[in-house]
C-alpha positions as CSV (number, residue, x, y, z in Angstrom):
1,X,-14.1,-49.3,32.7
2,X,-15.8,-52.6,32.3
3,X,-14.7,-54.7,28.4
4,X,-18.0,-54.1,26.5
5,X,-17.8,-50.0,27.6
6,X,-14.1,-50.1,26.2
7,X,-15.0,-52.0,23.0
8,X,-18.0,-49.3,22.5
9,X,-15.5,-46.9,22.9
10,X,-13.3,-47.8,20.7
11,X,-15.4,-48.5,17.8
12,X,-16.9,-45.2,18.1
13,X,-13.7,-44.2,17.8
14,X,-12.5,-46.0,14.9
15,X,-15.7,-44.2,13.1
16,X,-15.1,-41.3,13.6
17,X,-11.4,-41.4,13.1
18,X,-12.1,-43.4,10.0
19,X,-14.0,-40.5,9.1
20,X,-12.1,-38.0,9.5
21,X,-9.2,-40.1,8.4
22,X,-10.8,-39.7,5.2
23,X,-12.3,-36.4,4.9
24,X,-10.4,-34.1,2.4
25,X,-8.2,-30.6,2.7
26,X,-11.2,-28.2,2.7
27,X,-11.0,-25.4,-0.4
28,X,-12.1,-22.2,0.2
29,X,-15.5,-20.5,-1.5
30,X,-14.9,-16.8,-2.8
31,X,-17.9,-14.6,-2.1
32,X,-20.7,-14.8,-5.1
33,X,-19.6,-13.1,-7.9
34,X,-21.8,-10.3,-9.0
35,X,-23.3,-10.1,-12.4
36,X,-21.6,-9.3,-14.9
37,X,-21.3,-8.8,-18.9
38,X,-19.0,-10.6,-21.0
39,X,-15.7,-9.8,-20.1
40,X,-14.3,-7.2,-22.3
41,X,-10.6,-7.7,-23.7
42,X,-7.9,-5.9,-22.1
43,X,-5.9,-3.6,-24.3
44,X,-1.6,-3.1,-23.5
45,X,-1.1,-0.3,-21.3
46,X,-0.5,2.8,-22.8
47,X,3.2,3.6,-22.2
48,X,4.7,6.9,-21.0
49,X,6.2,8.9,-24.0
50,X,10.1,8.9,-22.9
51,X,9.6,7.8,-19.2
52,X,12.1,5.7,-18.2
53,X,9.8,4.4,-15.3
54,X,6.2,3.9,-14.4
55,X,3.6,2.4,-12.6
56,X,-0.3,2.2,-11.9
57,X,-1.4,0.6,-9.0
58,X,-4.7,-0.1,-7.3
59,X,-5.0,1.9,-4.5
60,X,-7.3,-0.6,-2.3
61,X,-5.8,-3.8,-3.3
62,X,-2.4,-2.7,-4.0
63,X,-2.3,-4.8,-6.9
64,X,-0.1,-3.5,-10.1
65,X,-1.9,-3.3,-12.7
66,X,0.7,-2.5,-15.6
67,X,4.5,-0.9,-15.0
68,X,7.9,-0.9,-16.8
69,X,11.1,-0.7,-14.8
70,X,8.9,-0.7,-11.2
71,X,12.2,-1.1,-9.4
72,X,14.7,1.2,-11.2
73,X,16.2,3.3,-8.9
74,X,16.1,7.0,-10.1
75,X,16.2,10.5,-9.1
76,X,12.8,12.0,-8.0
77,X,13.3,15.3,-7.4
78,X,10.5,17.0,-5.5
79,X,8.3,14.0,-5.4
80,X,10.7,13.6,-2.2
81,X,8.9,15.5,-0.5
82,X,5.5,13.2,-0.6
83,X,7.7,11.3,1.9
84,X,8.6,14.7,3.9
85,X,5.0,15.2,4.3
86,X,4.6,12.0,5.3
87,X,6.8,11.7,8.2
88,X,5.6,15.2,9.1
89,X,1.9,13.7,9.5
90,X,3.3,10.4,11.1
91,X,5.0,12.6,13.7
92,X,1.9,15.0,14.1
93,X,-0.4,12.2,14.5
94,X,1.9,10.7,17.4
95,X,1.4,13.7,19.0
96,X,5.3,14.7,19.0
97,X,4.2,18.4,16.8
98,X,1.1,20.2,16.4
99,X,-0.5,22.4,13.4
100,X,0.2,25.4,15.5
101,X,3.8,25.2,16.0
102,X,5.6,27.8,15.2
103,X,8.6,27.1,12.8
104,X,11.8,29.1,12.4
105,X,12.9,30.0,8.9
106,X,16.7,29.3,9.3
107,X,19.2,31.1,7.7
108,X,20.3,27.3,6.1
109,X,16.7,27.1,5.0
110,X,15.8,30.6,3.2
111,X,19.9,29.9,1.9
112,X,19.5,26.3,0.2
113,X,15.9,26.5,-0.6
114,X,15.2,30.2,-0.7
115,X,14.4,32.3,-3.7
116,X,17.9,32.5,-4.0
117,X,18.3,29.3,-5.6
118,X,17.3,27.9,-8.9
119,X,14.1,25.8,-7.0
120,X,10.7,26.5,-5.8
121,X,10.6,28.1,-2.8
122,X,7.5,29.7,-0.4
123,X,8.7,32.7,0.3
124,X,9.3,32.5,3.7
125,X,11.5,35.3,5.7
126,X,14.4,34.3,6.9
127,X,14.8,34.0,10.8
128,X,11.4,34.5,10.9
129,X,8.6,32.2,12.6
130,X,6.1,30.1,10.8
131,X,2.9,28.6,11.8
132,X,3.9,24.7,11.3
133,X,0.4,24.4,9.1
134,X,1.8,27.4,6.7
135,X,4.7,25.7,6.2
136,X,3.2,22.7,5.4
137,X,1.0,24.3,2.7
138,X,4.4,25.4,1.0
139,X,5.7,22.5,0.8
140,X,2.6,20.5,-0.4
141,X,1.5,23.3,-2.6
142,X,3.8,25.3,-3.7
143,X,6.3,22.5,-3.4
144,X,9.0,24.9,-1.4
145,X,12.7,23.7,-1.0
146,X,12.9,26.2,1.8
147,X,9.9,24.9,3.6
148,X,11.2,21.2,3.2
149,X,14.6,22.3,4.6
150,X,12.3,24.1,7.7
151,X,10.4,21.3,8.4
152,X,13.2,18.6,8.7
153,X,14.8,20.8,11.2
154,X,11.9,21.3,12.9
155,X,10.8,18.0,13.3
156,X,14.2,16.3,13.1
157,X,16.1,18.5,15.2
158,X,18.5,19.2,12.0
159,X,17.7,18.0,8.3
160,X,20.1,15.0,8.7
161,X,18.8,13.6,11.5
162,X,14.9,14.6,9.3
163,X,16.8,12.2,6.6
164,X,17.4,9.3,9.2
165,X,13.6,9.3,10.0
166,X,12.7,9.5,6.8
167,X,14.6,6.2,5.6
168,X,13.4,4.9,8.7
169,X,9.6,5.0,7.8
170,X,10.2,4.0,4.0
171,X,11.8,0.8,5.6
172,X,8.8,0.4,7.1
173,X,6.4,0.5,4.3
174,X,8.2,-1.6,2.6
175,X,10.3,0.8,-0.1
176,X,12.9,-1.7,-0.7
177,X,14.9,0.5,-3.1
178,X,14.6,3.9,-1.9
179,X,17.3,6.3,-0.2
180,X,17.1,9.7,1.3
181,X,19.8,12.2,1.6
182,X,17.8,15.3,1.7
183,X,14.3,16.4,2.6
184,X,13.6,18.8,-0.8
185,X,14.9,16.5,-3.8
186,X,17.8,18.3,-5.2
187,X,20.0,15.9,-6.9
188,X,23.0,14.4,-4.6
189,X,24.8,10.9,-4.3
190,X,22.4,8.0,-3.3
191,X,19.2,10.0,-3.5
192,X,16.9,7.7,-5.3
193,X,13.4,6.6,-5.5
194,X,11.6,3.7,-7.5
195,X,7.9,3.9,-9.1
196,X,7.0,1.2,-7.3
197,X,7.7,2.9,-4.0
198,X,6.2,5.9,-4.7
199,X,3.1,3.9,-5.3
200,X,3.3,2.2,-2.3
201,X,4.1,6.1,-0.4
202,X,1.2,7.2,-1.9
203,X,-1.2,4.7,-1.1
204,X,0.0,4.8,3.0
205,X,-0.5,8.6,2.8
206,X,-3.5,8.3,1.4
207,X,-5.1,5.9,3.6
208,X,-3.2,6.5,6.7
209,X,-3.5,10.4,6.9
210,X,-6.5,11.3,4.5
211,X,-6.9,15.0,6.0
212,X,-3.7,15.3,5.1
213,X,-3.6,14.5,2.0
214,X,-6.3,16.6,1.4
215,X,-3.6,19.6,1.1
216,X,-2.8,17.4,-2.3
217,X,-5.6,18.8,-4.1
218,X,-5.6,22.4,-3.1
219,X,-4.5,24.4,-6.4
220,X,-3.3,27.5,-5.4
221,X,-1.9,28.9,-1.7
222,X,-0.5,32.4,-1.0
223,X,2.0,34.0,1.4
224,X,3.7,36.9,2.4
225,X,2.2,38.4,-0.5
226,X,3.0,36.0,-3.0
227,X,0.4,33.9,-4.9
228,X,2.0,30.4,-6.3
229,X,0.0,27.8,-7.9
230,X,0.1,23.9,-7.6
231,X,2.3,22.4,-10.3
232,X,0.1,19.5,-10.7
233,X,-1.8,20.3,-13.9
234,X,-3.7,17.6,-13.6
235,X,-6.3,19.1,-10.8
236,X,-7.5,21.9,-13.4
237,X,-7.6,19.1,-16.2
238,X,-9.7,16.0,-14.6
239,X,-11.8,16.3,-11.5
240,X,-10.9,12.7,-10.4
241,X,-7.5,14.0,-9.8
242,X,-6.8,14.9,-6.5
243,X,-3.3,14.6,-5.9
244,X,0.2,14.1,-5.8
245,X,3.7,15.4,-6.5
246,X,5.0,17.0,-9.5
247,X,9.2,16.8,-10.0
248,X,11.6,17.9,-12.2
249,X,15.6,18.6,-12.1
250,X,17.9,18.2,-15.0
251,X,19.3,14.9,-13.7
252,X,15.7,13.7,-13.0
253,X,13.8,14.6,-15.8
254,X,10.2,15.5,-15.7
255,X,8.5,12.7,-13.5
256,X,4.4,13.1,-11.7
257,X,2.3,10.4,-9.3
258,X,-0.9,11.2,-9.4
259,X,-4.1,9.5,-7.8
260,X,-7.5,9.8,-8.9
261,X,-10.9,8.6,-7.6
262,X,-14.1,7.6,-9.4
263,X,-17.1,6.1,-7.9
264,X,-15.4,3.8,-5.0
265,X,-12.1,2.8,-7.1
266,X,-8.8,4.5,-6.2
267,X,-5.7,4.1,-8.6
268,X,-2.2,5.7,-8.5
269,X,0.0,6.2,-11.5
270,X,3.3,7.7,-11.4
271,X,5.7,8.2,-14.3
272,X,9.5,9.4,-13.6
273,X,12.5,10.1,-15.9
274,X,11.0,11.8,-19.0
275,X,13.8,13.4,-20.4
276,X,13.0,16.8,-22.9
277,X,14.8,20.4,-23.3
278,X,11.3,22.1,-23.4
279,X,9.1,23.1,-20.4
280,X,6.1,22.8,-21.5
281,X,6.6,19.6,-23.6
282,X,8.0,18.0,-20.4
283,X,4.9,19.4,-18.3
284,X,2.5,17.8,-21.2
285,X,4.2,14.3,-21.4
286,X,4.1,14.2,-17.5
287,X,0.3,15.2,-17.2
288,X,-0.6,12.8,-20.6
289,X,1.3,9.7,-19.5
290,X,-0.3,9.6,-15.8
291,X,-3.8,10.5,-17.4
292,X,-3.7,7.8,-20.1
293,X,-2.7,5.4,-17.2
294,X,-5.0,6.1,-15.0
295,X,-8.3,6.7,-17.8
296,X,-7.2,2.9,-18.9
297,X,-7.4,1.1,-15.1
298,X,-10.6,2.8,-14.5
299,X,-11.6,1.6,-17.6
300,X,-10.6,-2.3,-18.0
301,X,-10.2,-2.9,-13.7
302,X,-12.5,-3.5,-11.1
303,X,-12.0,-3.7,-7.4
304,X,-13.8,-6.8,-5.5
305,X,-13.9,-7.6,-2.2
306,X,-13.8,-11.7,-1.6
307,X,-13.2,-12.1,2.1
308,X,-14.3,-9.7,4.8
309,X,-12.3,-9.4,7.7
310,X,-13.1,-12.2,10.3
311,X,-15.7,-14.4,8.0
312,X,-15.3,-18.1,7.7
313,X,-13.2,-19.3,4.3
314,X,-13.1,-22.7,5.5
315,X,-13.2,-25.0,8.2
316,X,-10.3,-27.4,9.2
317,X,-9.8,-30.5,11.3
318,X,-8.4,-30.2,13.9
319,X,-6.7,-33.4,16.1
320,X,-6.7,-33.6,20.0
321,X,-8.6,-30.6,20.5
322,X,-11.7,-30.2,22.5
323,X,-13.4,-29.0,18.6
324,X,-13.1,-31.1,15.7
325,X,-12.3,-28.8,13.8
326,X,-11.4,-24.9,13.5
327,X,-12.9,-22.4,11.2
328,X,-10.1,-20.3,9.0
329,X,-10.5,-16.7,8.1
330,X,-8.5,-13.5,6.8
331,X,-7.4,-11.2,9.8
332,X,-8.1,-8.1,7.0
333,X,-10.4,-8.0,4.3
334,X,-9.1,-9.4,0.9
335,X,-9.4,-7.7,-2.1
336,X,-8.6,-8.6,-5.5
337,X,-8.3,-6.2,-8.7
338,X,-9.3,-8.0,-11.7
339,X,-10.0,-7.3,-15.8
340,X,-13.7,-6.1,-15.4
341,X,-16.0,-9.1,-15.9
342,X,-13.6,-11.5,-14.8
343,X,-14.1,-12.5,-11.6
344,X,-16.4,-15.5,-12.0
345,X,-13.1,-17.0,-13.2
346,X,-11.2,-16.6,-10.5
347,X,-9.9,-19.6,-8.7
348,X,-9.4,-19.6,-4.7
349,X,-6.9,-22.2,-3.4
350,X,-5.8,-23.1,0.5
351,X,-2.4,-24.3,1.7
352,X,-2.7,-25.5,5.0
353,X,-1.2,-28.4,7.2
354,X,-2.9,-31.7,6.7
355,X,-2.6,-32.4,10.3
356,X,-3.3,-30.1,12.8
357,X,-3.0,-30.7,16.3
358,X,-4.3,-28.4,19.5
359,X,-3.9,-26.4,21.3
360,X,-4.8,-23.4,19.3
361,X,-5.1,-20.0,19.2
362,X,-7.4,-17.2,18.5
363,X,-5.8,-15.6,15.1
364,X,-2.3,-17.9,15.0
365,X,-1.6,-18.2,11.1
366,X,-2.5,-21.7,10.0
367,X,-2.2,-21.6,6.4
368,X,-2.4,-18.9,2.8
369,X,-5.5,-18.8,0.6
370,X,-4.3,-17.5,-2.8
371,X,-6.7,-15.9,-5.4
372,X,-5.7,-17.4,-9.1
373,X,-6.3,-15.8,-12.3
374,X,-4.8,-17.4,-15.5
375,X,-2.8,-19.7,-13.3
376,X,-1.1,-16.6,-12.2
377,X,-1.9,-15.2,-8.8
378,X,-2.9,-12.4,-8.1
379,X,-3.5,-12.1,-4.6
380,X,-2.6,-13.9,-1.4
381,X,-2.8,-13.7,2.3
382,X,-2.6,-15.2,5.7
383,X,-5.1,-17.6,7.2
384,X,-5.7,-17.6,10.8
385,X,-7.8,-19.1,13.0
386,X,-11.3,-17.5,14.0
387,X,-11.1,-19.1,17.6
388,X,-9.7,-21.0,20.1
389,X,-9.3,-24.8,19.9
390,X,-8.2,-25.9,23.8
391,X,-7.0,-29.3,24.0
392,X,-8.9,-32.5,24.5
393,X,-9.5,-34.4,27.2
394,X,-6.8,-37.7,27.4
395,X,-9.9,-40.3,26.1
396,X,-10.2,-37.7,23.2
397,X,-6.5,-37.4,22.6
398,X,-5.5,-40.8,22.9
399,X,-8.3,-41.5,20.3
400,X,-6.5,-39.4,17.7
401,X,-3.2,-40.2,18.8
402,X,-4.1,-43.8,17.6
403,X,-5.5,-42.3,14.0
404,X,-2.6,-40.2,13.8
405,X,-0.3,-43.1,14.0
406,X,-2.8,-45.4,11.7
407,X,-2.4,-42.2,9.1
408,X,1.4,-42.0,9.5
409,X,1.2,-45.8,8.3
């Protein structure tokens, strides 16, 4: 290379790396806001009358949106067996059982869940061979110990190895404080659940398996004769309602999650531990406390989706590479729940590395945006890159080699 090429070189080069040199962290741009009316002030939560735990949770974002002792182990009686149901749809959807499976009614089944006991049962004959469906119904429905007990041995081979799976899969979605040492929900040693990990249950269930969780909402199933009716009063009392668990043992109290739906926003409440001699007061304060919950999130929060999956939220530079630079992105879409009429006011920030060197690679995490609200945030996620950056050519890496170095000064 003759002297005057090199010396054209070179000062392009100390242009551009003297621009880039300078050029600041990109911030990301949320997605326009859409109009909106003056924000409206957002009332307290109303609290559950005597529940020792509760939650409501957006069921897109899976944002909290109020709670009180999220993380509080307690007993959960039947709402167990959400989780029962759920590894029996995990399992049917891997293909390992089928609808039409026919389940034997054990005499250790019909014995510790049967009408025999102080529980709710399905009425299922014992020794006798059920259509895995049926069963299912009962134990959705009807909320049957004995159908429980069927299923886990079923599925599991015997109810304690059921229980291993079961704490598997919570482990896997993430219910940090949860233990299982039954199927059904009677009280024993170690059996606990927290609000916050029902809400999170719930919300896989519901998204993961939706024709199953259909069987949520069905109000009344009958068999071998006998009629029984969902215990969630909440289906006959708002039509958003469709679904969960009801629960109630002496140790437990009278707990209820519950998800509702209006328009396209999803919210799930649950409230455990209320404590009361009477029945029906117990049923009421259950059904009241979720309602309340969920009648104030649809009313004060709105769902908003800022970054689609796969869309540009910034560009970055990008040193040594064949590109100068390497657009960033969300590898799922981003959704934020906010006070309705808020989110003009929310404030996006980026935390990447200020120097970032090829090679890279198609969706390799580069950074975090976070989503800011009240200096508090309120939602955060992985950035990754949108393609590949190969590495430069040696002229092109030796150029920003020598700006690296001239930066490092």
């Amino acid at each position: 290379m003759s002297a005057s090429r090199f010396l054209s070189f070179a000062l392009a080069a100390f242009v551009a790396g003297a621009a880039f040199a300078q050029t600041p962290v990109p911030q990301p741009v949320p997605s326009p806001a859409p109009a909106a009316s003056a924000p409206a002030p957002t009332p307290p939560a109303p609290v559950p009358q005597g529940a020792k735990a509760w939650i409501l949770m957006d069921h897109v974002s899976g944002q909290v949106l109020a709670g009180e002792n999220i993380d509080q182990p307690l007993e959960p009686a039947s709402i167990t067996k959400v989780m029962t149901s759920y590894v029996v749809a995990a399992e049917m959807a891997a293909g390992r059982i089928k609808a039409d499976d026919m389940v034997r009614i054990s005499e250790n089944a019909w014995r510790s869940g049967g009408a025999g006991t102080d529980g709710s049962y399905s009425a299922l004959a014992v020794n006798s061979q059920v259509k895995l469906d049926d069963v299912l119904h009962g134990l959705v429905i009807q909320s049957g110990n004995d159908a429980a007990i069927a299923l886990a041995e079923h599925v599991g081979g015997s109810e304690a190895a059921f229980v291993d799976m079961m704490n598997s899969y919570a482990a896997k979605l993430g219910m940090a404080n949860s233990r299982f040492e039954n199927a059904h929900g009677l009280s024993a040693p170690g059996h606990v659940m927290t609000a916050r990990d029902i809400a999170l249950l719930s919300r896989a269930l519901i998204s993961q398996f939706p024709e199953h969780y259909a069987l949520y909402k069905i109000k009344e199933f009958s068999y071998g004769g006998i009629q029984q009716w969902n215990r969630n009063g909440l289906l006959w009392k708002d039509a958003s309602v469709d679904g969960l668990k009801t629960g109630h043992t002496s140790a437990a109290g009278y707990c209820l999650a519950a998800s509702a739906m209006r328009g396209d926003q999803r919210l799930i409440s649950v409230v455990l531990g209320i404590d009361t001699p009477s029945r029906n007061e117990g049923f009421r304060l259950r059904e009241e406390g979720n309602l309340a919950l969920l009648n104030w999130g649809f009313r004060f929060f709105e769902t908003h989706s800022v970054y689609a999956a796969g869309t540009k939220v910034a560009d970055q530079k990008v040193w040594r590479g064949e590109a100068d630079s390497v657009e960033l992105g969300v590898a799922e879409p981003l959704l934020v729940t906010l006070p309705r009429g808020r989110y003009a006011e929310l404030k996006p920030t980026m935390d990447v590395p200020r120097q970032l060197s090829a090679p890279i690679a198609k969706g390799q995490v580069i950074g975090t945006v976070r989503l800011s609200l009240d200096d508090k945030v309120v939602a955060e996620r992985p950035l990754v890159a949108l393609q590949d950056v190969a590495e430069g050519g040696f002229f092109k890496r030796m150029s920003d080699d020598f700006w690296l170095w001239w930066e490092s000064e």
